[in-house]
C-alpha positions as protocol buffer text, in pm:
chain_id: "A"
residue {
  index: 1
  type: UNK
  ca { x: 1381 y: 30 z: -1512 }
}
residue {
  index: 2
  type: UNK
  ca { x: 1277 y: 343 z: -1653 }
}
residue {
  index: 3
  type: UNK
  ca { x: 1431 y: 658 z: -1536 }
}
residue {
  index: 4
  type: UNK
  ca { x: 1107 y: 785 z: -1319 }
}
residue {
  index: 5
  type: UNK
  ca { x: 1077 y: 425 z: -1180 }
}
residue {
  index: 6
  type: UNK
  ca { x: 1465 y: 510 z: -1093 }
}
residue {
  index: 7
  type: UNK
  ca { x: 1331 y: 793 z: -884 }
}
residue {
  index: 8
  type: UNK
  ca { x: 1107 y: 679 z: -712 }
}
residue {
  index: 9
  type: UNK
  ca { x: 1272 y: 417 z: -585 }
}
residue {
  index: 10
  type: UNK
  ca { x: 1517 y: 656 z: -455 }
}
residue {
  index: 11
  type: UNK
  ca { x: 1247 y: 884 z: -312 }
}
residue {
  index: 12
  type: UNK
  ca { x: 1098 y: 632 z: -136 }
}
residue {
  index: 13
  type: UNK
  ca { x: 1385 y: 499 z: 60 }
}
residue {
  index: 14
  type: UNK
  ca { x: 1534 y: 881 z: 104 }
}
residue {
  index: 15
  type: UNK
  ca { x: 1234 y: 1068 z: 223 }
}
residue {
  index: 16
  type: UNK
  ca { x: 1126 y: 852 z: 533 }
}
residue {
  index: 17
  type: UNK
  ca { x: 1493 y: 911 z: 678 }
}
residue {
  index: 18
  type: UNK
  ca { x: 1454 y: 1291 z: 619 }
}
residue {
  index: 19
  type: UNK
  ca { x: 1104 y: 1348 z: 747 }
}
residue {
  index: 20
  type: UNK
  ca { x: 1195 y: 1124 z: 1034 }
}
residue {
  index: 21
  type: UNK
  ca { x: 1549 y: 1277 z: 1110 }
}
residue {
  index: 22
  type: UNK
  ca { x: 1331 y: 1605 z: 1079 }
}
residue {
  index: 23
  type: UNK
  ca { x: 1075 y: 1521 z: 1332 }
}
residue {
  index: 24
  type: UNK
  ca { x: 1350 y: 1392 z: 1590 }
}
residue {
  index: 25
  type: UNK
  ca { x: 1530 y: 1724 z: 1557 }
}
residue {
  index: 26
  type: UNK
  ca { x: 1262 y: 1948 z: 1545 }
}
residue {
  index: 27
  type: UNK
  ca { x: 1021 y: 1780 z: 1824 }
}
residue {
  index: 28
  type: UNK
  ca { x: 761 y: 2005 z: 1703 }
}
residue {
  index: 29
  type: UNK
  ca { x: 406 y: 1861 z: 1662 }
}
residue {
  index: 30
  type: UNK
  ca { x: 306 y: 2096 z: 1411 }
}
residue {
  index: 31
  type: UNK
  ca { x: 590 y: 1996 z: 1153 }
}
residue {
  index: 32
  type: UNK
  ca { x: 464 y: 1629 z: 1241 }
}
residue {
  index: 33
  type: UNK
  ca { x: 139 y: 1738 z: 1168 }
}
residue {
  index: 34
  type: UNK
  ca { x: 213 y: 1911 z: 848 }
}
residue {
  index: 35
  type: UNK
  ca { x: 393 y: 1645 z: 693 }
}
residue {
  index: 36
  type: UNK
  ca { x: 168 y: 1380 z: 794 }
}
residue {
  index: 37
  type: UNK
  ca { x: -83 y: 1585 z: 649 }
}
residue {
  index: 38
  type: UNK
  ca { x: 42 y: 1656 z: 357 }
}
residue {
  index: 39
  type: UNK
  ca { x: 124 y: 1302 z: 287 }
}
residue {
  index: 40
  type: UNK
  ca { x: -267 y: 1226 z: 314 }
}
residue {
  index: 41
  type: UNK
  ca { x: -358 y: 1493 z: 93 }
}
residue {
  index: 42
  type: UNK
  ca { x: -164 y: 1415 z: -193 }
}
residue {
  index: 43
  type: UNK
  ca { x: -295 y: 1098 z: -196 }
}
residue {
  index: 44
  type: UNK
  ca { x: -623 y: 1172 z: -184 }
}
residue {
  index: 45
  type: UNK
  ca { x: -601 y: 1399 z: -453 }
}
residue {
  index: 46
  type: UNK
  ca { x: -430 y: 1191 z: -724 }
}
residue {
  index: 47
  type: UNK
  ca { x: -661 y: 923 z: -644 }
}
residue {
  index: 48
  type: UNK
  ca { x: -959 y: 1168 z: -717 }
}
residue {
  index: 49
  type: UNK
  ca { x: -787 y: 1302 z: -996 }
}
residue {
  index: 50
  type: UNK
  ca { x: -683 y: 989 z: -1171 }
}
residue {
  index: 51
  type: UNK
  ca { x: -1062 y: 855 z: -1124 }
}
residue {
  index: 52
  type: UNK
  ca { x: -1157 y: 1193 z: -1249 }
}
residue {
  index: 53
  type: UNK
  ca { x: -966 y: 1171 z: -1577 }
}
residue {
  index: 54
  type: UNK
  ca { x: -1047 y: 846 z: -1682 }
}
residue {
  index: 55
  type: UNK
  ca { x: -1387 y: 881 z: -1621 }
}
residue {
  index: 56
  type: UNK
  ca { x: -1394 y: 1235 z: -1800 }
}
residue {
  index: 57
  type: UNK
  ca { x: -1115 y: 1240 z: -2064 }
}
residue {
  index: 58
  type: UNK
  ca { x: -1073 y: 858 z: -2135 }
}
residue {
  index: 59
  type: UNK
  ca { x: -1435 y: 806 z: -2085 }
}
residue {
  index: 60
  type: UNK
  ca { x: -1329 y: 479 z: -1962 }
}
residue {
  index: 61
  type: UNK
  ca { x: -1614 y: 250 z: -1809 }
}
residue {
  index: 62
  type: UNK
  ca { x: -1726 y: 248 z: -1464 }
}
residue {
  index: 63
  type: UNK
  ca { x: -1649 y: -91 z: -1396 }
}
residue {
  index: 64
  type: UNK
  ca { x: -1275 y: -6 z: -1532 }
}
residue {
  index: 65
  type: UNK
  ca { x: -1215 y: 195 z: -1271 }
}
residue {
  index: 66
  type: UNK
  ca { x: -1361 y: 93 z: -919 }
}
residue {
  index: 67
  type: UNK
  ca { x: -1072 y: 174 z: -665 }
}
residue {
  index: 68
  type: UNK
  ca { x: -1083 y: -208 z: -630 }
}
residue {
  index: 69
  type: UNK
  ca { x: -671 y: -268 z: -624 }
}
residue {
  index: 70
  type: UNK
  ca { x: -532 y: -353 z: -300 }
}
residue {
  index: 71
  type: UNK
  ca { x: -372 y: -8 z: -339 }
}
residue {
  index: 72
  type: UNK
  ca { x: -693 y: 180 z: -315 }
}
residue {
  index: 73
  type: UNK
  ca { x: -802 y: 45 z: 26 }
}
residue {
  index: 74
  type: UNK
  ca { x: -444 y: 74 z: 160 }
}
residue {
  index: 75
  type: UNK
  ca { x: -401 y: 461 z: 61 }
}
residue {
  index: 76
  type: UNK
  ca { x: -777 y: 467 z: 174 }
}
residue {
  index: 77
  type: UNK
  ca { x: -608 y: 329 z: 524 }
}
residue {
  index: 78
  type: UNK
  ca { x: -286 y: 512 z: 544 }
}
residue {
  index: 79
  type: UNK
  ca { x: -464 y: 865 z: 431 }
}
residue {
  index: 80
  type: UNK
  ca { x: -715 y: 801 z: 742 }
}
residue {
  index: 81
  type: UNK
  ca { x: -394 y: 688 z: 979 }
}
residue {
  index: 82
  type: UNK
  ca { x: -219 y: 988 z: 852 }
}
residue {
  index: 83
  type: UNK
  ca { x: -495 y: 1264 z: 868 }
}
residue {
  index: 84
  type: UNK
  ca { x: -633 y: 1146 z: 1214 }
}
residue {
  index: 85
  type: UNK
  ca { x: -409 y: 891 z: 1361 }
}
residue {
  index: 86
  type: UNK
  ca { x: -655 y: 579 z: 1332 }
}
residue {
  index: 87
  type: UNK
  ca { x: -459 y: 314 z: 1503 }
}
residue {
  index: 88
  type: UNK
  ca { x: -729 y: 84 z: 1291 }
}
residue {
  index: 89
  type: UNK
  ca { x: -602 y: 243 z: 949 }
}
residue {
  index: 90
  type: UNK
  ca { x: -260 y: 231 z: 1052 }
}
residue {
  index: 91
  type: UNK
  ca { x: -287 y: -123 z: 1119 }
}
residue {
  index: 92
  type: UNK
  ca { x: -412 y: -209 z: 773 }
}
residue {
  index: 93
  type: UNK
  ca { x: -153 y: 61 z: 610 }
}
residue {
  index: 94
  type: UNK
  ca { x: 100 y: -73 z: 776 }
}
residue {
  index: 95
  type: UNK
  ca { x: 51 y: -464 z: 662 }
}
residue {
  index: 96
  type: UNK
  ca { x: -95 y: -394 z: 320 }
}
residue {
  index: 97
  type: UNK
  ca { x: 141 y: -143 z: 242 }
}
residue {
  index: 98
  type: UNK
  ca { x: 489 y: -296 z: 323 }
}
residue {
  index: 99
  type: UNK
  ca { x: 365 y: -583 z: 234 }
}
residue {
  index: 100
  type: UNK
  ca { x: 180 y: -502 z: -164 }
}
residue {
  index: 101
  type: UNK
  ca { x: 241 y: -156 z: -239 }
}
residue {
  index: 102
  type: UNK
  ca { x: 623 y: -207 z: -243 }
}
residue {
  index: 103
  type: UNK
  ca { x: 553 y: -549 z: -452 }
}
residue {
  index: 104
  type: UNK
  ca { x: 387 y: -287 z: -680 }
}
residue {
  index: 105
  type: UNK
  ca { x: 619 y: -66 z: -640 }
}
residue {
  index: 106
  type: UNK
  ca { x: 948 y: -291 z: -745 }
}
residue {
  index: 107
  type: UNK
  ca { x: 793 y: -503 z: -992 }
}
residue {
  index: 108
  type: UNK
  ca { x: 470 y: -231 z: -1167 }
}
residue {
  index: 109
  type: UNK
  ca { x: 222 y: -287 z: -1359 }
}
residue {
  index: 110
  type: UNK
  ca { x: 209 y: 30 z: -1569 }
}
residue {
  index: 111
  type: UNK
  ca { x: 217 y: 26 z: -1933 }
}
residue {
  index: 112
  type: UNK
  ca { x: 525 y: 241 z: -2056 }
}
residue {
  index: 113
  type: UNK
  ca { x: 337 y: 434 z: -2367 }
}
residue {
  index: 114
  type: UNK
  ca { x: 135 y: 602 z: -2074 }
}
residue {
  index: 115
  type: UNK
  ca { x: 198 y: 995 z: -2083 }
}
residue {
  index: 116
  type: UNK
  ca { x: 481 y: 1151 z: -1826 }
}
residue {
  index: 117
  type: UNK
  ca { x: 214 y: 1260 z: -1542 }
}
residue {
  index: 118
  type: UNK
  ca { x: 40 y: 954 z: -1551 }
}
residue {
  index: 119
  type: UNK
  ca { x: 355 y: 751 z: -1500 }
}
residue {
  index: 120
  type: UNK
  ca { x: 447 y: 1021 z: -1205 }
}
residue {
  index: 121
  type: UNK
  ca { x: 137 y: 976 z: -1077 }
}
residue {
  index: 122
  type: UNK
  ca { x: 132 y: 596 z: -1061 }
}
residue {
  index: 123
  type: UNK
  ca { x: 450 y: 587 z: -878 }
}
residue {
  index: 124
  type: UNK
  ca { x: 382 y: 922 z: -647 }
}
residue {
  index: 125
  type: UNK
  ca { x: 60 y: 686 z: -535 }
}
residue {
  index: 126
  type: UNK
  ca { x: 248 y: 414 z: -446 }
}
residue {
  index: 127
  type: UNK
  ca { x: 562 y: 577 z: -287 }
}
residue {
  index: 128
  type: UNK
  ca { x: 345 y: 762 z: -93 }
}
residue {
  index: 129
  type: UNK
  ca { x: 159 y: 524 z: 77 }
}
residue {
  index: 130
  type: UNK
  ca { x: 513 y: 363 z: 205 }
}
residue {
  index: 131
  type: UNK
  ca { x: 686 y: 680 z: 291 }
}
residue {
  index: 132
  type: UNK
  ca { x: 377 y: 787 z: 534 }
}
residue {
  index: 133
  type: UNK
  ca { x: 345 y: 405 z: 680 }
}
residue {
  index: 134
  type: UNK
  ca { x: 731 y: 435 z: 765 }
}
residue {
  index: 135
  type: UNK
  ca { x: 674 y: 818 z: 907 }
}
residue {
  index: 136
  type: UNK
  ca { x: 402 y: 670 z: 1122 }
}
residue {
  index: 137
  type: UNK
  ca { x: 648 y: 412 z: 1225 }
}
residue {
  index: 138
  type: UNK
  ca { x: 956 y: 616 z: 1321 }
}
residue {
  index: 139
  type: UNK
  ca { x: 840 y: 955 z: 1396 }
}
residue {
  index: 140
  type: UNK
  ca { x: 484 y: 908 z: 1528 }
}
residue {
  index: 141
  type: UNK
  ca { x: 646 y: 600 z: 1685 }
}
residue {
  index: 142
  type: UNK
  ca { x: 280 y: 363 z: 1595 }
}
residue {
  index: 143
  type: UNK
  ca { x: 346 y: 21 z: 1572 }
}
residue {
  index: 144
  type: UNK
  ca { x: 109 y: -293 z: 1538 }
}
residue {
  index: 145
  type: UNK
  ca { x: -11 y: -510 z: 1810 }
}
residue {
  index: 146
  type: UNK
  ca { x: -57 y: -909 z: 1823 }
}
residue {
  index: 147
  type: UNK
  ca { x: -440 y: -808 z: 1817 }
}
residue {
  index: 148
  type: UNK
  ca { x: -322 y: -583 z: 1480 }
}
residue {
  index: 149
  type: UNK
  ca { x: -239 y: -892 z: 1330 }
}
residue {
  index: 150
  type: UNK
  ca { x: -583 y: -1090 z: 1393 }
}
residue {
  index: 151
  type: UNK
  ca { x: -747 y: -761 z: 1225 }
}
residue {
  index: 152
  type: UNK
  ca { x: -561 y: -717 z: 936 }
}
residue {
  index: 153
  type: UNK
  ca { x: -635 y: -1115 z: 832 }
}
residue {
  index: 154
  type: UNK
  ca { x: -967 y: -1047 z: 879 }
}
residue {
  index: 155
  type: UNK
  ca { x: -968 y: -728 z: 613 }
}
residue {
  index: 156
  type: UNK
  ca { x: -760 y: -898 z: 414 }
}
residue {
  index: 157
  type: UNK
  ca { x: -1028 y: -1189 z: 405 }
}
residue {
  index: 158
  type: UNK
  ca { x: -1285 y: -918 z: 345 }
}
residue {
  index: 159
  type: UNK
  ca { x: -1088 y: -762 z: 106 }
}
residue {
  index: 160
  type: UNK
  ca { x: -1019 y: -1092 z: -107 }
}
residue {
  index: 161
  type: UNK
  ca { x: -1436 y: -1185 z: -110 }
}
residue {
  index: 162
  type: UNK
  ca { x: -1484 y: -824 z: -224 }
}
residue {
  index: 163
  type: UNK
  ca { x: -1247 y: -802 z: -500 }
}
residue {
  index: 164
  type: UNK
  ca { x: -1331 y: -1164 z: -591 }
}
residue {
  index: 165
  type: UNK
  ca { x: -1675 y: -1095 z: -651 }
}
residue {
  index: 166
  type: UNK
  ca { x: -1607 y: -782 z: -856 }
}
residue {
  index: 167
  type: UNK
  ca { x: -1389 y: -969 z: -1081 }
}
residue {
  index: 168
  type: UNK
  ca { x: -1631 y: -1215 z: -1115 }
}
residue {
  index: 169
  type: UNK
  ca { x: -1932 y: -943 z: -1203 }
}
residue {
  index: 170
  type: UNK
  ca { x: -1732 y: -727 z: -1404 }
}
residue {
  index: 171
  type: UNK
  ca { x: -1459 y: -952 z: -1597 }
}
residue {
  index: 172
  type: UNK
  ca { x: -1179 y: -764 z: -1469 }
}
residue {
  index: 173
  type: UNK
  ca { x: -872 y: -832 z: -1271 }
}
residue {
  index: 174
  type: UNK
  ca { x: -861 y: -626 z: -983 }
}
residue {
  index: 175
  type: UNK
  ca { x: -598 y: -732 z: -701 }
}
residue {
  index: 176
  type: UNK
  ca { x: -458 y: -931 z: -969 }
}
residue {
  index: 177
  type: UNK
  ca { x: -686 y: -1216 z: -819 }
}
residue {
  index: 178
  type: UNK
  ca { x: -775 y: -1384 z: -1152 }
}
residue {
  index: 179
  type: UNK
  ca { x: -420 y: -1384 z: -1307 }
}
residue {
  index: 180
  type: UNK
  ca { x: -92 y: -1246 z: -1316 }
}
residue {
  index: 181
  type: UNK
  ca { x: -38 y: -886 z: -1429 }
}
residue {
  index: 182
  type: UNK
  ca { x: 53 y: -846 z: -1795 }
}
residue {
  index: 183
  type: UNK
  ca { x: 409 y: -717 z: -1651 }
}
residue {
  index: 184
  type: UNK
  ca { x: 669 y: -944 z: -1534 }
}
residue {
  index: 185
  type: UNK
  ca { x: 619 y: -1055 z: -1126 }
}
residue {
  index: 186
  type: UNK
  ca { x: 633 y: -1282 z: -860 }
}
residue {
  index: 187
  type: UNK
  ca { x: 271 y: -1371 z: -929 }
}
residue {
  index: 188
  type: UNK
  ca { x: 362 y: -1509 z: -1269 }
}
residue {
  index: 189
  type: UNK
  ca { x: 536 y: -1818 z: -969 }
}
residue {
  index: 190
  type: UNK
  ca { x: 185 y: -1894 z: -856 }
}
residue {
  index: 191
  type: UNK
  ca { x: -6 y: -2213 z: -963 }
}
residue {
  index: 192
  type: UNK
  ca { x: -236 y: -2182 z: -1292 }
}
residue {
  index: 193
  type: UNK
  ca { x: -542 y: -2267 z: -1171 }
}
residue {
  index: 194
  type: UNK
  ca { x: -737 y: -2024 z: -1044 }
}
residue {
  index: 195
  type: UNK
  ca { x: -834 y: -2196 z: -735 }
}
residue {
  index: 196
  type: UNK
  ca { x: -475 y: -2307 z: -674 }
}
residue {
  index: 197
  type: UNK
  ca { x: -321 y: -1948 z: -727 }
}
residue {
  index: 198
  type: UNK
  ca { x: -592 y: -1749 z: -539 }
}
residue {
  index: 199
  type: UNK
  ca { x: -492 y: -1989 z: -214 }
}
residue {
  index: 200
  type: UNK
  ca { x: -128 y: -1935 z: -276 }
}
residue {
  index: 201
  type: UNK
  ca { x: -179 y: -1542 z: -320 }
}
residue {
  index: 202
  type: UNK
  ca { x: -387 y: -1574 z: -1 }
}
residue {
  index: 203
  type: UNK
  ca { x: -51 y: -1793 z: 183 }
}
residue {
  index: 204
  type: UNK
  ca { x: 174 y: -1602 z: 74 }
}
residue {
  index: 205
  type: UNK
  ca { x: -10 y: -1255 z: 179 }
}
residue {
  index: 206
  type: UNK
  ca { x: -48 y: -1380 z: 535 }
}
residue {
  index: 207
  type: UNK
  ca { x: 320 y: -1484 z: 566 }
}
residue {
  index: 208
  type: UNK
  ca { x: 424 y: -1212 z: 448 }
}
residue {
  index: 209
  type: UNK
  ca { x: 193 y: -1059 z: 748 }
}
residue {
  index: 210
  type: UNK
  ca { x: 373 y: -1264 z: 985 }
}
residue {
  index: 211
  type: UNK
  ca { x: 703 y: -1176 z: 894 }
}
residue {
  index: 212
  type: UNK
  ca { x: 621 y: -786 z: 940 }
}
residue {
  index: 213
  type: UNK
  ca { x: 497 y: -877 z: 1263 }
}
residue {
  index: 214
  type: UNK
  ca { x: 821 y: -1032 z: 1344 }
}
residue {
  index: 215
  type: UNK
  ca { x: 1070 y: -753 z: 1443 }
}
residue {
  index: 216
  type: UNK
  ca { x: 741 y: -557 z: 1694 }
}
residue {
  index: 217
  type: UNK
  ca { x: 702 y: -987 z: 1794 }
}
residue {
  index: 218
  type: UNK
  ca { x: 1078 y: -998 z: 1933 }
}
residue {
  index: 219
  type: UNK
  ca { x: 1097 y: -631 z: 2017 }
}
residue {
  index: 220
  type: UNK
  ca { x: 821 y: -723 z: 2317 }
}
residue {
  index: 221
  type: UNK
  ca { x: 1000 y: -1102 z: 2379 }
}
residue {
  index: 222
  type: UNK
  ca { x: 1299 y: -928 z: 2495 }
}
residue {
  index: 223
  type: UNK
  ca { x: 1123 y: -656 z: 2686 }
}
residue {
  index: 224
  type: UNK
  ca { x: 954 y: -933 z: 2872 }
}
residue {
  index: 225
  type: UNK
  ca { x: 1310 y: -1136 z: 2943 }
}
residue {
  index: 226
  type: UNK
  ca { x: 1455 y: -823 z: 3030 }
}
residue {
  index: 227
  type: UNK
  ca { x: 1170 y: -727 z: 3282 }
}
């Protein structure tokens, strides 16, 4: 791991405890509001910005660059949850996010020759999106419902047609839905054939669902045993 990967990490795990621990102390909405805010924006600027420059300085082609990646709908989602609490967007932020952002997050696929800011940039994108699904969590106290749960399968179906066919138009490999990243992963564990590993990816997504589900899924079983 490089040193900025390092960092990340570290900012990732640190800065949900100290907004949170924050928020508690301060009970002030406008703090809340600020960071939640602020969260939203700085996603939605490096993901204009990084469009921006590839189009414009790389002069990389269109079809390069569709915000196609799981990541792109999911800081799409947790920007929307953030900026104007959409229990809908927090819902998809939520799943999507704990559940692919930190896979890309852990294990990335970024090429290392990549200039400084880029790199920062990769990893600000994808730290971000976790850190503001966790503040949602703990100091805005949103959580998902078993209805959540139907929802999210059903974007995540959407979501798997949509980046399916762009793949297929385009020749590119966006959701890594056509074949492992180029970087080591757990995808590189999935079956071969491209039938066979697009069924497992879609499995393995929607237990991974279910286990997020789980803690909110017991939370509410004991609540009802202790009513």
């Amino acid at each position: 791991m490089s040193t900025i990967h390092l960092v990340f990490l570290a900012i990732t795990c640190l800065a949900p405890v100290a907004f949170c621990l924050a928020s508690r102390r301060l009970q002030s909405a406008h703090f809340d509001r600020g960071v939640a805010c602020s969260i939203a924006g700085l996603l939605f600027a490096l993901e204009i910005g990084e469009l921006i420059f590839k189009l414009a300085i790389e002069r990389a082609p269109l079809a390069a660059v569709l915000p196609m990646h799981l990541c792109d709908w999911t800081l799409l989602a947790t920007a929307v949850a953030l900026w104007w609490q959409a229990r809908w967007c927090f819902e998809v932020a939520y799943f999507w996010g704990l559940a692919g952002t930190i896979q890309g997050l852990i294990t990335p696929d970024l090429d290392p020759t990549l200039p400084l800011w880029r790199q920062v940039a990769f990893f600000a994108v994808h730290s971000g999106i976790v850190v503001g699904v966790l503040f949602l969590v703990f100091a805005k106290r949103m959580r998902p419902t078993p209805a959540s749960l139907i929802r999210v399968l059903l974007w995540s179906e959407l979501y798997l047609v949509c980046a399916l066919t762009v793949n297929a138009l385009t020749g590119y490999n966006y959701g890594f839905l056509s074949h492992p990243p180029d970087t080591p992963s757990s995808l590189d564990l999935f079956p071969a054939h491209p039938w066979l590993y697009v069924a497992t990816f879609n499995a393995v997504a929607l237990a991974a669902f279910a286990v997020l589900y789980l803690p909110w899924w017991i939370v509410d079983l004991r609540r009802r045993n202790s009513g």
